[in-house]
N, C-alpha and C positions, 0 to 999 in steps of 0.2 A: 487543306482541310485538316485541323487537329484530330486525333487521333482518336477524344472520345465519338465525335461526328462522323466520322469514317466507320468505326464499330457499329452505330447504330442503323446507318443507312445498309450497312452489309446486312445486318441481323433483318432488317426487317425485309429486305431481298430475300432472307430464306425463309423467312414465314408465307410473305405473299406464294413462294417457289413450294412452299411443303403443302399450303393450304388447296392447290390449284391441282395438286397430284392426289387429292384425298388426303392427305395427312400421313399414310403409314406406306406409299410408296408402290402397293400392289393395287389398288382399285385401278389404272391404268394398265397393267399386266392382265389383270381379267377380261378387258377390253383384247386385247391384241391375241391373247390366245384359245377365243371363242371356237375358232377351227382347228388348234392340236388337242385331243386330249384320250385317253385310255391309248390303246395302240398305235397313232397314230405317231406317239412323242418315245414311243421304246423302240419299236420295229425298223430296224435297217432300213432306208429308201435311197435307192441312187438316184431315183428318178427324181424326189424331191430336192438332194443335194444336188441336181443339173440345172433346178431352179433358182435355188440360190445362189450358185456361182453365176449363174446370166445376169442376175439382179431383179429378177422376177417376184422372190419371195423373200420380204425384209426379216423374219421371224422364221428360226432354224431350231429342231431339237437337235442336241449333240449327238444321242443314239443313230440319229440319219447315218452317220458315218461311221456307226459299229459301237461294238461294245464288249470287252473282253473282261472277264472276271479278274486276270491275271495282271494285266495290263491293256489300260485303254486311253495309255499318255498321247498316240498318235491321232486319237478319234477327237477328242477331246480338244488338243491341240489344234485339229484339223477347221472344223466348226468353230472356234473362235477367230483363223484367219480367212472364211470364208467369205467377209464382206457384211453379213449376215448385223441386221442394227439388233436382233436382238436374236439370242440362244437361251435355249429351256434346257439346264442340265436334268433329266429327269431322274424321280426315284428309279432303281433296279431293285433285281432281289437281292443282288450285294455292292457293294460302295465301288465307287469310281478308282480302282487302284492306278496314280498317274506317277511319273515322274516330275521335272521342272516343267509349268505351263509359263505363257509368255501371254501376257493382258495386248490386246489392240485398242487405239481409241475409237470412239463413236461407238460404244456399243455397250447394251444390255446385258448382262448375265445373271438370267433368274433362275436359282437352284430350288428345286421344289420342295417341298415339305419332307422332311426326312430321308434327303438326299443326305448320301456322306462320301465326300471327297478326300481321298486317304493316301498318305503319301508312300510310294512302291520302297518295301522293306528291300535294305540291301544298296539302295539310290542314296542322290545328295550328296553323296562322296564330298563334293567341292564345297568350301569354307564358308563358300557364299551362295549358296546353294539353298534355292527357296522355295515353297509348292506352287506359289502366286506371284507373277511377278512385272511391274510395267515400270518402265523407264522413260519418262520425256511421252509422256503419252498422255490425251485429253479425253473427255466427257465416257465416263467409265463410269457403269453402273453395276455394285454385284449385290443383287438382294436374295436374300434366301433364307424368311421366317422357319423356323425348324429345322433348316440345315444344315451341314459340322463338315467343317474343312478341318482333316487330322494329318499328325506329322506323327514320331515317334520318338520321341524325346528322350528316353533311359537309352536308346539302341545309337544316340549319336553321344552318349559320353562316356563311351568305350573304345575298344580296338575292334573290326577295323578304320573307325572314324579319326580322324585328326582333332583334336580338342580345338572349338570354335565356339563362337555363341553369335553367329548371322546367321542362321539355316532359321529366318521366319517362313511363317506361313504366309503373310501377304506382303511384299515389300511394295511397299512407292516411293520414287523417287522423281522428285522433277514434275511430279505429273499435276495438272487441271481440272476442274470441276470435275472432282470424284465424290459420290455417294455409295457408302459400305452399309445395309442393312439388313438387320435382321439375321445375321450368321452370328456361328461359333464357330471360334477360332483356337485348334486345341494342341497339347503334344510338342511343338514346334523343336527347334534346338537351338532357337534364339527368340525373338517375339513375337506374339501375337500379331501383332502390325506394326510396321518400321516405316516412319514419313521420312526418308534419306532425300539427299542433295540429287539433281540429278547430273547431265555429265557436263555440261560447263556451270554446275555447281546449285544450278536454278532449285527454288525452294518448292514444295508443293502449296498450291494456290487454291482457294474454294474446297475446301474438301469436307464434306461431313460423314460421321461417323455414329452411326445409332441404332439402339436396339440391339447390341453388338454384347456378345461374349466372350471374352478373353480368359481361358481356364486353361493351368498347367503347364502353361509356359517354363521357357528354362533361365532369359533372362530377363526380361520385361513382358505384363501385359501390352503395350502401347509406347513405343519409343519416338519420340518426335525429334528429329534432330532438325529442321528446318521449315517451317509452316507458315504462310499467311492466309489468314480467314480459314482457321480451321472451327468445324464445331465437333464435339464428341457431346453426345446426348443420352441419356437412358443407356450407357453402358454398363456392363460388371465386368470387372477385373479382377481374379482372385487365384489361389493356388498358384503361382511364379515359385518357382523355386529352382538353384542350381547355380549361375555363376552371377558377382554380385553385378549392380547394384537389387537385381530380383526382388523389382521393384511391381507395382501394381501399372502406374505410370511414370513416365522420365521424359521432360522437358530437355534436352539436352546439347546441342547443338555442338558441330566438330570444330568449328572456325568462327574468326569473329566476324565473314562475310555472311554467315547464313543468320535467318531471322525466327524469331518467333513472335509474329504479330498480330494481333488480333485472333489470339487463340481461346479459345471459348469451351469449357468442361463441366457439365449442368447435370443433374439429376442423376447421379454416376456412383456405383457402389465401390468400395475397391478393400477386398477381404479378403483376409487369410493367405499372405504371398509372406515369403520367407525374408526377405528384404523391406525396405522402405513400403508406406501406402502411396503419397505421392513424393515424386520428387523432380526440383526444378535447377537443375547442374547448369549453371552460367558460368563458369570458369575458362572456357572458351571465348566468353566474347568479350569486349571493350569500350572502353567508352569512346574509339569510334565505330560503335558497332550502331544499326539499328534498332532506336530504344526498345525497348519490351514490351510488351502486353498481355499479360493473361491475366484471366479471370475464370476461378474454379467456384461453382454455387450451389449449392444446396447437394454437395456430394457427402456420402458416407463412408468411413473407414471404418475397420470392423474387425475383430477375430485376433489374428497374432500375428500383423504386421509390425515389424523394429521398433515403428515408430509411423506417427500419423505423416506428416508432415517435415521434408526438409528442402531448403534452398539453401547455395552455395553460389558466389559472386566470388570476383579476384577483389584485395581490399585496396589499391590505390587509387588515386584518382586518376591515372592513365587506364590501370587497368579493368579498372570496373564499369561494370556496362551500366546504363540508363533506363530508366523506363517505371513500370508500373505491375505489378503483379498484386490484384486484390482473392480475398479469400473470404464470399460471404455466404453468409445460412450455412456453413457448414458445420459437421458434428465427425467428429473423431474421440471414437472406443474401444481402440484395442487394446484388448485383455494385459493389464498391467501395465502399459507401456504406452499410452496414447500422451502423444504432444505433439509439439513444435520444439524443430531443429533450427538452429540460422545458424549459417559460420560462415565468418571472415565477409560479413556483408557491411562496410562504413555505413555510417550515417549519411554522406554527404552524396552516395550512390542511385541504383533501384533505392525505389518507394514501396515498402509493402505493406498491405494494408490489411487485417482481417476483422471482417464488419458481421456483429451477430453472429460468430460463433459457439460453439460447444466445444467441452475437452469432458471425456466424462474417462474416469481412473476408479473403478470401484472395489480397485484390490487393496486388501487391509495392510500388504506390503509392493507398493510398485516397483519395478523395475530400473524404472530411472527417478535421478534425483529432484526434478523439477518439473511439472507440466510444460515449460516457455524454458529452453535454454539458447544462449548464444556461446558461441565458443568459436576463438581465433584460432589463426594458424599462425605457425613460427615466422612466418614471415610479414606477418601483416604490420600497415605503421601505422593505421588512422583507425577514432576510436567505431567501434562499433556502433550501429542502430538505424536509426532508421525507418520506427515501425511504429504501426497506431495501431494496437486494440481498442476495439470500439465496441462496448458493449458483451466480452468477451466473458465465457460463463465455463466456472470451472466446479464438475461436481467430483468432490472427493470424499472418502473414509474416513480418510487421517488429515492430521495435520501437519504443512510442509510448505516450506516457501513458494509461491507459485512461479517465481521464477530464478534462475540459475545463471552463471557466469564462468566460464571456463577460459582464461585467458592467458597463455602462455606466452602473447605477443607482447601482454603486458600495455594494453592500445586501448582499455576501457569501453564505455560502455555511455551513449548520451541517444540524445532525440529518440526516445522512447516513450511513447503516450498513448492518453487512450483512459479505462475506464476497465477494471477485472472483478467479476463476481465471484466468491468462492461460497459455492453453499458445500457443507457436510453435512449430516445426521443433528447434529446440534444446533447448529446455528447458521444461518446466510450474511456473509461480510462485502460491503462493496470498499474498493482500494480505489483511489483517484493516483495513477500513475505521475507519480512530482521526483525529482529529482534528489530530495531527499530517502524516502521510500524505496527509491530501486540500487542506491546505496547502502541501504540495507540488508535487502536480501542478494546483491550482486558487490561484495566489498572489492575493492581493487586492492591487490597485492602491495603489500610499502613498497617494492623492487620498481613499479612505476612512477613512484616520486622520485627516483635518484635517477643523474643522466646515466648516456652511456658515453665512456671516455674511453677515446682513441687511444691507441700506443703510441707516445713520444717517445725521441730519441734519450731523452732522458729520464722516462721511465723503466727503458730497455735496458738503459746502461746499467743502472739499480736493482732490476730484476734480475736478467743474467751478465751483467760483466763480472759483480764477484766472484765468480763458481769457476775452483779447480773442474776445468770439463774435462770427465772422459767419456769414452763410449759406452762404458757402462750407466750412464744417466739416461741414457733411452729403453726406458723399459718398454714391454709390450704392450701398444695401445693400438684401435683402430676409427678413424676419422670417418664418417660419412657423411654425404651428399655437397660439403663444399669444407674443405680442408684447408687449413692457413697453420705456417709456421712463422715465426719470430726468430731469426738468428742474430746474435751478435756479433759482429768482428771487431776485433781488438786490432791487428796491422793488416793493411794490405795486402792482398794476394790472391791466389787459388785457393775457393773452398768447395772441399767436395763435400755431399752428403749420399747416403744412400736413400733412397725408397723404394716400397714395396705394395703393387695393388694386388687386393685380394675380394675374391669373389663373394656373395651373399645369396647365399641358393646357389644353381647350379653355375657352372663357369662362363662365362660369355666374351666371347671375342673382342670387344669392343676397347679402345684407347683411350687412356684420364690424362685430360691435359694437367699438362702444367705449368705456370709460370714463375721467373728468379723475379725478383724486383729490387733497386737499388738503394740506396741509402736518399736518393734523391724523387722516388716515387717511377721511375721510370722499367721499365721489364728489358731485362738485358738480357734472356733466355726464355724460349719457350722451346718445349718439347713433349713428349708423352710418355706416357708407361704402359704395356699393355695388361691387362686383367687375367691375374695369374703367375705376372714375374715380379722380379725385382732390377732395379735397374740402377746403376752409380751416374752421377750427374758431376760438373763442375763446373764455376764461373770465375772470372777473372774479380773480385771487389777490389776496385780500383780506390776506393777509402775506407776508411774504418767506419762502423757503425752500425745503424739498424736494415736489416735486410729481411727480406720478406720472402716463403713460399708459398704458392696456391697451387690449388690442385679440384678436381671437379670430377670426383668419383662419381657421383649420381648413388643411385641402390646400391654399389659396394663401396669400400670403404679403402682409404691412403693412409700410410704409416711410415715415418719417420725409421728406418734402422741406425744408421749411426750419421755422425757429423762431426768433421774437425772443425767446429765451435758451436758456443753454447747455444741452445735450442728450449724454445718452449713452444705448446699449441696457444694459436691465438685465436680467439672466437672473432665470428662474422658475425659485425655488429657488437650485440652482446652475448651471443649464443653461440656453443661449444657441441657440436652431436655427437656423441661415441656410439661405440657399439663395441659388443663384450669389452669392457676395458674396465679395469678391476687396478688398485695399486693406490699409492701417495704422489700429492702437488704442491709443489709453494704457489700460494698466491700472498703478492706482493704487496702491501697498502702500505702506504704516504700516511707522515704524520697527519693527523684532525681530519682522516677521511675517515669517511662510512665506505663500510664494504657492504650488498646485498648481493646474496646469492639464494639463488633458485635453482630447483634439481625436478625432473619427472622420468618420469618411465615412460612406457608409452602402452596403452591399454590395461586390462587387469593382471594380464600374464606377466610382462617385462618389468620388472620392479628391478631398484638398490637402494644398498643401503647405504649410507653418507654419517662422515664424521667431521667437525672442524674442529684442528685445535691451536691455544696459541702457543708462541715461542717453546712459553715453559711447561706444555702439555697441558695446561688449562682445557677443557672439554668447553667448547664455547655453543657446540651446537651439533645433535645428532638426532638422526631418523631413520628406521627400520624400515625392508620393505616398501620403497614409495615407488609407487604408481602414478598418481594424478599428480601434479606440478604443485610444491611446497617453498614456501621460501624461510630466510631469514635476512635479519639487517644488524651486524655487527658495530655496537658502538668503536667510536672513532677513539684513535689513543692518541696522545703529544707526540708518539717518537715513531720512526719508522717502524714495521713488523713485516715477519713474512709468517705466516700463517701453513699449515697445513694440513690437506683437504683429504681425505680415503673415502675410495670409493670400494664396495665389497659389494660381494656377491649376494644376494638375498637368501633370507632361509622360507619365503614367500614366493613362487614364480622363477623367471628364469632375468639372466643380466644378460641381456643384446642391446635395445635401445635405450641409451641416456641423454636428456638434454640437459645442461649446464646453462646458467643464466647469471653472467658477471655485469652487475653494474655500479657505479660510485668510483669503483678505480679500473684502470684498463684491463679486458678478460684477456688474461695470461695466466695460462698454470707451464710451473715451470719444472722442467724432468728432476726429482728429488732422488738424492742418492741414497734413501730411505727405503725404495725401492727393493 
């Protein structure tokens, strides 16, 4: 059965299923607890809890088994595994103080109107430590119009708590036909409700979620990491705040075995959270993963969430997951800052679709640069897109491109369509999304028309075999998350070099491979360094020529200290990462080539500043300051040149992250005794 026919028959399974209950889930609960009510549902009874341990009485208040101001995790607890298909937590004159409760299946849990269930100050210690919690567990019901399940959310991000962000208030994991109504779910030290894997990884199945409030969370309202046939209905989400993504909602899943299918998010507010409003994190799964499905409708974002809307996919076609993710009747307005995110999503991937939306931006200066941006990441190869606006309606102030292009991959931007309204104060303009048009306002960088060219052996010999080499041509630099050197040998023999890993934040135990590789492509040494030292290496180069280092820092950073023979860094691919690295580079170009280089920061804070000049100091190209990804494309000269590059510290921000982008001739900058 395809997928939209699948959805449909499920949807209309919970209409017949909500229509047949009353609609809001309690006119059957008024049925069943026609015989608890004033004293009958607070007063201690052993006699009644002898009845329902025999199997006598299907319908249990929790108070049967005591009730303690201080703590009443054992009563509470007690009555939920009593067998009991359904328990009345009732109001007291003050809130349920419990520790960890443990959900059973087959059962009802109806918390009465202005019950509050409060999580024991001092408790949760553990990282994973939650006030509600069922595991591989079926047909579970907790409904409780006017009732507030609370946690304490400022008391677990201190001492004496271990810094975590799983201490939700409701976890499921693994579990079956679940229905959550009618609560607020508040406080937490991770989320509101967490849809987790269960323990041989099973997804949660049938589950709806409605009439539900999600307020003050620490890191999501609603994390779904794995879900089939979910619905969320008539929800709010709001106040998240504390560790990221402190999001409203997070589609999210850990593995590319878990699913999100048939997930359903309808008439749903999601305001005022410190983070994201929605967000749908697929960088976990793949495209042999199980395609996609969501479908978010007629929901609101609102107040001073980042940003309305983001989704993230891995960009190759191995890696990127399949499917479908639509976004209709919605309207997104938070204050300066309402759009759509996408990054690193190909075209040739998910399908995402947003039909009769709204963006409405009504601040005379917004926050971000474009209502629709897309933006790659350094690793992506394929161009971006992917996406139909259909009827897509933008009110704004001012005037400003409706959409943006942030591409550092340098991987472009296609199969984009659809239909954009932009009314302001003046005038209302409709754009028919053409391929010329989003050239317009998304230019792709000249650095993407030139290739990227590998290091030959006799490009190597050209760049460093002239240079008197001494130790002194390695100045101080440092390499992150995937480091390559270029060494020369001129005769056969033993070459030693030194290196050095060094931490980024605090220190951490962990080993940077590394590997030698030959003039022939083949790795004649692998070993490691550990994070913190420095270490001398040496290999046997049984010929003369081009030789290779790699190394795989990850978050910190590898650095060349000395080498008996000549050395330069060589970019992975076309791309070069430093951090704090400050000084002068040759970069080498071949007569009648084009050099383009490209230089960013990373965020507002990290900026440099950059200089190119040529042989004879010629100033061929400079920029103060940068931040967002700038390029340049140096015409090409008749005779060979080496060029050189300074990178300086900014009088803007600070210098930690730099990316370098060499393409036309191969990225080598090579250690200048200018230094």
């Amino acid at each position: 059965m395809k997928a939209r026919e699948t959805f449909a028959v499920w949807m209309t399974s919970i209409l017949v299923t909500t229509v047949s209950q009353g609609g809001n889930g309690i006119s059957g609960w008024e049925a069943s607890l026609t015989a608890l009510s004033g004293e009958d549902l607070v007063a201690t009874n052993p006699q009644a809890v002898a009845e329902v341990l025999a199997g006598n009485l299907t319908t249990a208040s929790a108070a049967w088994w005591g009730f303690d101001p201080e703590d009443s995790t054992a009563f509470l607890q007690a009555a939920i595994r009593s067998g009991a298909q359904r328990v009345v937590v009732p109001r007291m004159p003050s809130p349920w103080i419990v520790d960890k409760i443990q959900l059973e299946s087959d059962q009802e849990i109806f918390f009465q109107p202005g019950t509050e269930v409060v999580a024991k100050k001092g408790a949760f210690r553990g990282k994973n430590d939650c006030l509600f919690e069922a595991r591989n567990k079926t047909n579970i019901r907790l409904i409780g119009y006017g009732a507030t399940l609370r946690m304490h959310r400022s008391d677990y991000a201190a001492p004496p708590y271990e810094k975590a962000e799983w201490r939700h208030v409701l976890s499921l994991r693994g579990c079956s036909n679940v229905l959550v109504e009618g609560l607020t779910l508040a406080e937490s030290g991770g989320d509101g409700i967490y849809l987790g894997a269960g323990r041989n990884g099973e997804p949660n199945c049938d589950v709806i979620i409605r009439h539900v409030t999600c307020e003050r969370n620490y890191r999501q309202g609603i994390s779904v990491i794995t879900a089939k046939n979910l619905l969320i209905e008539h929800v709010t989400l709001r106040g998240t705040a504390g560790t990221p993504p402190a999001a409203g909602i997070d589609f999210e899943p850990n593995h590319p075995h878990e699913l999100l299918v048939n997930c359903v998010m309808r008439h749903c507010v999601i305001d005022d959270n410190q983070g994201l409003g929605i967000v749908i994190y697929l960088g976990n799964l793949n495209a042999q993963s199980e395609p996609v499905f969501i479908r978010i409708e007629n929901c609101v974002t609102r107040g001073s969430n980042a940003r309305s809307f983001y989704l993230f996919t891995r960009n190759t076609q191995a890696a990127a997951v399949r499917g479908t993710v639509e976004v209709v009747s919605c309207r997104f307005e938070d204050n300066e800052r309402a759009g759509i995110l996408i990054r690193s999503k190909p075209a040739s991937g998910l399908q995402l679709r947003f039909l009769k939306c709204t963006i409405a931006d009504p601040a005379e200066k917004p926050r971000v640069s474009a209502p629709l941006l897309f933006v790659s990441g350094p690793d992506d190869t394929e161009p971006l897109g992917g996406v139909m606006f259909e009827n897509l309606l933008l009110e704004e102030k001012i005037s400003r491109p409706p959409m943006a292009l942030e591409d550092p991959a340098l991987v472009g931007l296609k199969d984009v369509i659809g239909d954009i309204k932009v009314r302001t104060p003046e005038q209302e303009k409709l754009f028919h999304l053409e391929p010329k048009l989003i050239a317009e306002w998304c230019p792709i960088s000249p650095l993407a028309g030139l290739p990227i060219v590998p290091l030959e052996t006799t490009a190597a010999e050209h760049a460093l075999g002239h240079e008197q080499w001494e130790d002194s041509h390695v100045p101080r630099h440092r390499l992150r998350h995937e480091a390559a050197y270029a060494l020369w040998v001129r005769t056969p023999g033993f070459v030693n070099v030194v290196l050095t890993a060094e931490a980024v934040g605090s220190l951490s135990p962990r080993e940077v491979p590394i590997e030698f590789i030959d003039n022939n492509g083949r790795v004649i040494l692998q070993a490691s360094i550990k994070v913190g030292s420095t270490k001398e290496f040496a290999f046997d180069a049984k010929e003369s020529g081009l030789y290779l280092i790699r190394g795989y820092p990850g978050q910190d950073t590898l650095r060349l200290v000395r080498s008996t023979c000549p050395a330069g860094i060589l970019g992975v691919r076309d791309r070069i990462h430093l951090f704090q690295t400050a000084g002068v580079f040759a970069v080498c170009v071949p007569g009648n080539n084009l050099l383009a280089l490209g230089v960013s920061g990373q965020g507002d804070a990290e900026r440099v500043s950059v200089e190119l000049r040529a042989p004879d100091g010629k100033l061929l190209w400079e920029k103060s300051n940068v931040a967002e990804f700038t390029s340049t494309v140096v015409s090409a000269a008749s005779e060979d040149r080496i060029l050189l590059l300074r990178l300086s510290p900014p009088s803007k921000g600070i210098l930690e992250d730099v990316t370098l982008r060499i393409r036309g001739v191969p990225p080598l900058l090579v250690f200048h005794s200018g230094n």
